[in-house]
N, C-alpha and C positions, 0 to 999 in steps of 0.2 A: 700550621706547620707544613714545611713541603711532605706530600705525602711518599712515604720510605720506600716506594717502588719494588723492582726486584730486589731477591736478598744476593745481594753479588758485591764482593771484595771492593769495587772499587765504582764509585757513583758519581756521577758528571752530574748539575741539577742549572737550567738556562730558566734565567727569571727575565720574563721583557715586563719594560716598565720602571717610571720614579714615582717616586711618593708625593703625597702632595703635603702639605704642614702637619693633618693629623696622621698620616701614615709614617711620616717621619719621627713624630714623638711617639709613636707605639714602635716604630724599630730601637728608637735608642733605649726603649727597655733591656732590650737584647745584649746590650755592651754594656763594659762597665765603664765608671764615668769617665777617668783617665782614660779611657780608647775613646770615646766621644769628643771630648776635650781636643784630643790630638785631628782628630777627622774634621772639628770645627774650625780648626787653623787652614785649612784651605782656602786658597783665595773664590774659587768658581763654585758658585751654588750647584752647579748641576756635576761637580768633580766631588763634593761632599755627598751629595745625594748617590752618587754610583757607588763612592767608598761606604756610603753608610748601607746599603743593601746587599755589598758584597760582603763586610764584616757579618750583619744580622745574619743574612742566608748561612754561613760558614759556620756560625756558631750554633742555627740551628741543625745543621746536619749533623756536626760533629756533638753535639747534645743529644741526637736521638742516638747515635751509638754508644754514648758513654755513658745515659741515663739521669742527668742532671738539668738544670735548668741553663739556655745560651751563657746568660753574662756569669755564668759559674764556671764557667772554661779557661782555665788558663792557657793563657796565648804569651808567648814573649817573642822577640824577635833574633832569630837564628845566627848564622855565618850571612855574610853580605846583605844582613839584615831582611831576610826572608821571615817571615812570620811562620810560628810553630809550633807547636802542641806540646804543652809542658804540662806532664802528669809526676805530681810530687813522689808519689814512690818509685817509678823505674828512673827517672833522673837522679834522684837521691841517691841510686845504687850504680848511675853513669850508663845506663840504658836509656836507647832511644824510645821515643816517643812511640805509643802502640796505635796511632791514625798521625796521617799526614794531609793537608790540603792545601789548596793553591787556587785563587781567587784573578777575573780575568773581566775588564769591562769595557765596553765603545759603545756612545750613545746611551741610549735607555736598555742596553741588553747586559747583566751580569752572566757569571760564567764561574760558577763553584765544582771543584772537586775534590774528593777527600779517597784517601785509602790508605791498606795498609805499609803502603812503601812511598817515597818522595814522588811523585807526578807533577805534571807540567797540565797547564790548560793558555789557552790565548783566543781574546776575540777582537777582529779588525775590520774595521770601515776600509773599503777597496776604495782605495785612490782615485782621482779623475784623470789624474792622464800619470804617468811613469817616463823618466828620463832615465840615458843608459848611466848615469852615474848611482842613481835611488838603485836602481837592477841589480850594478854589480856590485855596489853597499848589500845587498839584503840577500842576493846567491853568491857570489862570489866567484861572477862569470860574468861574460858580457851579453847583451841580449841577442836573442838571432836575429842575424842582420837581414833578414826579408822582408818583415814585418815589425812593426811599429811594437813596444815591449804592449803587454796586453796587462793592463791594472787587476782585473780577479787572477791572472795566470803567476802577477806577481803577489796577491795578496793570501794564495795558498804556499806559498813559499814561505812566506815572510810567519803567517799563523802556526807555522811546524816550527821554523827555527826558533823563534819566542819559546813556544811551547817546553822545546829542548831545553832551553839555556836556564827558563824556571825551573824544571824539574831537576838538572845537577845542579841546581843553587847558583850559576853564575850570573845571571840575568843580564846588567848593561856590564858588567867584568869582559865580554867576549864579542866582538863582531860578530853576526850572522851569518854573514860570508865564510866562514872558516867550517861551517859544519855542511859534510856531503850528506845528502840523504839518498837511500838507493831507491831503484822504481820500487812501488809497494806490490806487497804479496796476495794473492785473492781475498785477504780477510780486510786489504786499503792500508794495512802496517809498513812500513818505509824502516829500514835499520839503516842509524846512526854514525858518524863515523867522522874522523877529523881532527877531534880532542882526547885525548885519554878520559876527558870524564866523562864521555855521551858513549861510551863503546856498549856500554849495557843497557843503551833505551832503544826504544821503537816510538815511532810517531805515526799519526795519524789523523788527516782532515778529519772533522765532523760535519762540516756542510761549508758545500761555497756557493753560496746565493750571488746577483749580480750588486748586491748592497753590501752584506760581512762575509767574512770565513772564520772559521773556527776549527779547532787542532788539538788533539789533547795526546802527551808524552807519556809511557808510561816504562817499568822494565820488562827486560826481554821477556820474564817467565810469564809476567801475567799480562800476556797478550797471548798464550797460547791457549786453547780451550779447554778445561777441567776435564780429567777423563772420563768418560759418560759412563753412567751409575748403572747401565745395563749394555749387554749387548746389541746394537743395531739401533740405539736410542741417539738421536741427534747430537752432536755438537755442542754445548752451552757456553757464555762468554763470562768471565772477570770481569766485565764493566757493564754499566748502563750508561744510558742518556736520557731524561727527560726535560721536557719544555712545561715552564707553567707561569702565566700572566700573574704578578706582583700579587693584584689584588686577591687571586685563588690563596695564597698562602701567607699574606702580611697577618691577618687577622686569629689565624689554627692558633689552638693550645698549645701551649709549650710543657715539655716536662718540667715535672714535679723538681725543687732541687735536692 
């Protein structure tokens, strides 16, 4: 199981790697059959294999907070069909869901996170070359006309505004182009703006290598630092981020159901 890292609200977890035949039939333990079933209907082996690691990872995170076994999680599919954590007693009584996560994949790299309010995560393969029409599809501007558009300079663009549009539920509902982001603030947070439903998030890169980038959206409050438990004592954050190779965590225990 991925190991539960800091104890902080709100966990980002980067799995690199696909399974091979038996790492694959030890993830679909993790699902139930009808989620497997529907992930088998993909036409591209290697589109099954990211959905089938993004599902397990998800289910095991969201299992270690809720203390059950993965394929004991219910999941149903939300507003524009976002997937989402259905716990039979606060929905019974018309309360939301008491964890949220949002699942993100290119190539061999998934991208889980879960917390206690709706978040956004996004991860993308940087394009080989950019045209000003991809540009002003994805910011909603034109590129500067000096310089040729730069493919990582459009693909930290483009992993915020994804990130965005997951986290208020709108996903392909909304052009990218339409959401401003401001310069970010010394902690790398960027505040939102454009649509009435992004006015309460913040974004933020998590890495732009010259191969992916990656972004993850969260709300305004928990992006701001927990008040520190002593005088003169550091700073601490609402989120993490950890990296861990497939094979460190296909094989962990899982909880008990």
């Amino acid at each position: 199981m991925p190991h539960p890292g800091p104890s902080v609200p709100y966990q980002v977890v980067l799995s690199r790697g696909l399974p091979d035949e038996a790492g694959a039939v030890r993830l679909r333990r993790d699902l139930p059959e009808a989620e497997w079933r529907r992930i088998a209907r993909l036409r591209q082996p290697d589109d099954r294999l990211r959905s089938l690691v993004g599902r397990a990872l998800a289910r095991r995170l969201l299992g270690q907070r809720l203390g059950r076994a993965p394929a004991q999680v219910s999941l149903i599919a939300g507003p524009r069909g976002k997937p989402m954590l259905m716990e039979a007693g606060p929905h019974a009584s018309g309360m939301p869901p008491a964890l949220h996560f949002n699942i993100a994949h290119s190539g061999d790299l998934v991208l889980v996170g879960i917390g206690p309010e709706p978040l956004g995560v996004d991860v993308e393969h940087c394009p080989d070359s950019v045209d000003a029409a991809l540009w002003r599809l994805i910011t909603g501007r034109p590129p500067p006309p000096e310089v040729p558009p730069d493919p990582r300079a459009l693909c930290t663009h483009w992993v915020r505004r994804e990130a965005v549009l997951k986290a208020c539920g709108l996903g392909l509902a909304a052009e990218p182009g339409t959401l401003r982001l401001a310069d970010a603030d010394a902690a790398g947070w960027s505040r939102v703006s454009g649509r009435p439903e992004v006015e309460h998030l913040r974004v933020r890169l998590l890495w732009a290598s010259p191969d992916h980038c990656a972004a993850l959206c969260l709300p305004d409050a928990a992006t701001r630092p927990p008040a520190c438990a002593s005088a003169g004592s550091p700073p601490s954050e609402n989120w993490s981020l950890r990296t861990q190779a497939l094979a460190d965590w296909i094989g962990a225990p899982r909880p008990a159901t």
